[in-house]
N, C-alpha and C positions, 0 to 999 in steps of 0.2 A: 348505357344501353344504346343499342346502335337498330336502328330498320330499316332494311336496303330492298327497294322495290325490285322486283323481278323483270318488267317489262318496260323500264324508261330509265334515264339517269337522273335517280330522285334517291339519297339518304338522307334518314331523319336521326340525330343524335341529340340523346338527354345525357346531361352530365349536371351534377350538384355543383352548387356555386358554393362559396366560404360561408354562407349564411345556412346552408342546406336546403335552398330551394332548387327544382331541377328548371334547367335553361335548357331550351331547344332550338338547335341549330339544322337546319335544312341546307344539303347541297343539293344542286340542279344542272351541274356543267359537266361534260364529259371529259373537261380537262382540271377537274376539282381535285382533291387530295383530302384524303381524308387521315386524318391524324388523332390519336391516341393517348393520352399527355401518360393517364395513370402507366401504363406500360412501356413507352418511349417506339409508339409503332407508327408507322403511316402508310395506306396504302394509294395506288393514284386509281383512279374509276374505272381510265379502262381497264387496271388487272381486274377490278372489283366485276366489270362485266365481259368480263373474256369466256 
């Protein structure tokens, strides 16, 4: 699960680890990349906030 704020360079991603607990990962940079493993995607923040 992916939540991408509307009005700053702020996403918050859960993803399940091997044990099934969800880990939460916070990007904050406008030159951050956000990547996808289950799907093989990545996008970079400023497509995300264009």
């Amino acid at each position: 699960m992916v939540l991408i704020d509307q009005y700053e360079y702020l996403v918050e991603q859960f993803t399940k680890n091997a044990n099934g607990q969800w880990v939460l990962t916070e990007y904050e940079s406008v030159d951050a990349v956000l990547l996808l493993q289950s799907i093989d995607f990545q996008i970079s923040f400023s497509d995300i906030y264009e």
